[in-house]
C-alpha positions in Angstrom: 55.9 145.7 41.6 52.6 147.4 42.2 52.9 150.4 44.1 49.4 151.6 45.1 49.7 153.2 48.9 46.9 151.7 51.1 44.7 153.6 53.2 47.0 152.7 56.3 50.3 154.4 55.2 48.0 157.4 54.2 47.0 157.2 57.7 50.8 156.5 58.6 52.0 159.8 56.0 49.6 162.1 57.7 50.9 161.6 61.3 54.2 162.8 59.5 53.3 165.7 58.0 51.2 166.9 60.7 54.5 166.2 62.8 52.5 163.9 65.0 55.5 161.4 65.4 55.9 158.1 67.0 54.5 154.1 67.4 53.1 153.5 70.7 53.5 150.0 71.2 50.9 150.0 73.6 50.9 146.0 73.9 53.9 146.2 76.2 55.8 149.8 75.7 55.3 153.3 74.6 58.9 154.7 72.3 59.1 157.6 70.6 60.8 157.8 66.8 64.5 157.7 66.2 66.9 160.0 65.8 69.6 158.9 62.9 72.7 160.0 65.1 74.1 158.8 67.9 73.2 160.8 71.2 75.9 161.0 73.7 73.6 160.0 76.5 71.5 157.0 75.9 69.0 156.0 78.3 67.7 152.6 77.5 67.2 151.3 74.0 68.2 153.6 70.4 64.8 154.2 69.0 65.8 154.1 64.7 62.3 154.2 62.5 63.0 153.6 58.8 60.4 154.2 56.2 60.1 152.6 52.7 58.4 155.0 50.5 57.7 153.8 46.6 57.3 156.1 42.9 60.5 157.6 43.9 62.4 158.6 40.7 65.4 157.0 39.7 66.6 158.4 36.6 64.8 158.5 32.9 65.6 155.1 32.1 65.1 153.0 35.6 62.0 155.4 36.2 60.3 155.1 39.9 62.1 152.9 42.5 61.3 152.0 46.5 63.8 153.7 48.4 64.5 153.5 52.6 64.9 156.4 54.5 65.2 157.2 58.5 62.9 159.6 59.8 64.5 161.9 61.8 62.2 165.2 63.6 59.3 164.7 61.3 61.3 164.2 58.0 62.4 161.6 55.5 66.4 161.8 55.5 68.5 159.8 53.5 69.6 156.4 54.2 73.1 156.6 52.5 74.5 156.1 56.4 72.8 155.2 59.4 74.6 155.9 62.5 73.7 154.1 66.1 75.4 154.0 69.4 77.2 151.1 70.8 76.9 149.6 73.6 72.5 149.6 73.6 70.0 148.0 71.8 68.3 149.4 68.8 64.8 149.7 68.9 64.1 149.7 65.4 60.8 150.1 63.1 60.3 149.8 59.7 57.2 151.1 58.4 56.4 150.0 55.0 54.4 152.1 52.1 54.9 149.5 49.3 52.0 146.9 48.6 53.7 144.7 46.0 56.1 141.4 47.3 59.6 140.7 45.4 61.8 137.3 45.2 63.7 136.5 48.5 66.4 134.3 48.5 64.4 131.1 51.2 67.6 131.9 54.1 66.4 135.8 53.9 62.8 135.0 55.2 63.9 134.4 58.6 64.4 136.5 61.3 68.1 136.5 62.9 70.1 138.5 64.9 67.4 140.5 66.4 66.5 140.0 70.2 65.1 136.0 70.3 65.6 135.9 66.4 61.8 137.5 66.1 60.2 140.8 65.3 56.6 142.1 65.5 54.2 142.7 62.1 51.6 145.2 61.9 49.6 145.6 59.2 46.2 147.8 58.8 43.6 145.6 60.4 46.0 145.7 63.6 45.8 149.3 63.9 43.5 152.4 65.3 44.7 156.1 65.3 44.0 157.2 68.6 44.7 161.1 69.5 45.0 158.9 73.6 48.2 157.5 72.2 49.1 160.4 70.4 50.5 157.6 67.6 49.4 154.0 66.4 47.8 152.0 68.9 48.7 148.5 68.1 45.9 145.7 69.0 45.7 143.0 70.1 46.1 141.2 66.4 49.8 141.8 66.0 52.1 138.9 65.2 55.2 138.1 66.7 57.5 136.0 64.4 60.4 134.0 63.5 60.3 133.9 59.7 57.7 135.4 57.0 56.5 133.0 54.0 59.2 133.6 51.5 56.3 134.8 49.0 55.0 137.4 51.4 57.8 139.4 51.5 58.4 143.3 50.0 61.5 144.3 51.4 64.1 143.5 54.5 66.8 145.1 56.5 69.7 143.3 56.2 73.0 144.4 58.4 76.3 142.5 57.0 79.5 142.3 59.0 81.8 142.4 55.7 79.8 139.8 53.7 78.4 137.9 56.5 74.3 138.6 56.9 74.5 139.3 61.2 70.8 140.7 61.4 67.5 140.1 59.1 64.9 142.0 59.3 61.7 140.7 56.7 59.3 143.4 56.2 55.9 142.1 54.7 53.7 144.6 52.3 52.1 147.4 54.1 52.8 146.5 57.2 55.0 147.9 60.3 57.8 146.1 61.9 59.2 146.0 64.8 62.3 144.3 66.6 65.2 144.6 68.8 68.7 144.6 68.1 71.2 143.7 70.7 73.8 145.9 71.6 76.6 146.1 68.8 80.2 146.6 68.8 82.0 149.6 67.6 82.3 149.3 63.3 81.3 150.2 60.1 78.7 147.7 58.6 76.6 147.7 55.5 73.0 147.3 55.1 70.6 146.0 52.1 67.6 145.2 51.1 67.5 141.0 50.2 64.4 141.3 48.3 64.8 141.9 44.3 62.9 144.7 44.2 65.1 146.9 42.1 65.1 147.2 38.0 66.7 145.1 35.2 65.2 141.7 34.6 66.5 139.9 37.4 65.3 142.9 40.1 68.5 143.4 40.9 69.8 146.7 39.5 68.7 150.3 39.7 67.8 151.1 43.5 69.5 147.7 44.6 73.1 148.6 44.2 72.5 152.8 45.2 73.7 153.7 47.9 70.5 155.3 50.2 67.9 153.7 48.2 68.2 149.6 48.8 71.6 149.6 50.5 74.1 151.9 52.3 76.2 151.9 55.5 75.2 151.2 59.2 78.1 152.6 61.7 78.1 151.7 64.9 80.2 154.2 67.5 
């Protein structure tokens, strides 16, 4: 896949560094990035922002791999487990460095198990750094969705209850993504990526089947 960053994420990685977190949806709500643990208070939705960063190394052989991780405080943790309360809903955004597109199996292009089985694309024409917002103000172009084109697709977030896909998630090229996830009962899940993105011929190898690079676990308590 190619990997070149576009001038978005750049914009995207320097809010990071600078520790300038956070999406302001300003179309309809302002929420401020996730913390990976669950809080023992939880005042309206658990904000979760995942980022999907590319040319990570995998090992001598596999080379450079995409990789998720949750940003948590201004930093890129790992996303070996991801841990959410139950009992809200998970406000959850995906931002996405990666411009190239991998093979999706045609039932992983739709959206399910998110709040009216859609989510919210953003890509770089869509958005304006603003210092009002203190984040990303989203315009007026972004697209509210109930499937991607099967060829149009870099990564998703899949959550499995055992082996049973319960939430889908298809995250275009640099782009950011947004949906809601209804409230979730108490449990250990598992998530991966659906797209073959990963090494080997068939895509499916290398970061694919690593834990906290295109899969891991999602507990819910």
């Amino acid at each position: 896949m190619d990997k070149a960053n576009s001038l978005f994420i750049i914009g995207v990685a320097a809010l990071i560094v600078a520790g300038a977190i956070g999406v302001a949806w300003v179309m309809t709500y302002n929420s401020s990035p996730s913390q990976p643990q669950a809080s023992a208070v939880q005042n309206g939705p658990y904000q979760l922002t995942l980022v999907i960063t590319t040319n990570n190394y995998f090992n001598s052989t596999v080379g450079d791999q995409p990789a998720f991780f949750v940003l948590e405080n201004g930093s890129l943790v790992p996303s070996t487990t991801i841990t959410v309360p139950s009992g809200v809903e998970i406000s959850i955004t995906i931002i996405c460095y990666d411009n190239g597109t991998a093979p999706v199996p045609a039932s992983m292009s739709r959206v399910f198990g998110t709040v009216g089985n859609m989510e919210q694309i953003v890509n770089n024409t869509m958005v304006n750094m603003t210092q009002a917002s203190g984040g990303l103000e989203i315009l007026s172009g972004a697209q509210n969705v109930s499937a991607v084109n099967q060829n149009d697709i870099a990564h998703t977030f899949t959550l499995f209850s055992q082996s049973t896909p319960i939430v889908n998630i298809p995250v275009p090229p640099t782009s950011v993504v947004h949906a809601v996830i209804p409230a979730m009962s108490p449990g250990v899940y598992q998530w991966h990526c659906e797209a073959a993105c990963g090494s080997g011929p068939s895509g499916w190898s290398g970061a694919m089947d690593t834990p906290g690079w295109m899969t891991g676990g999602f507990i819910v308590s």
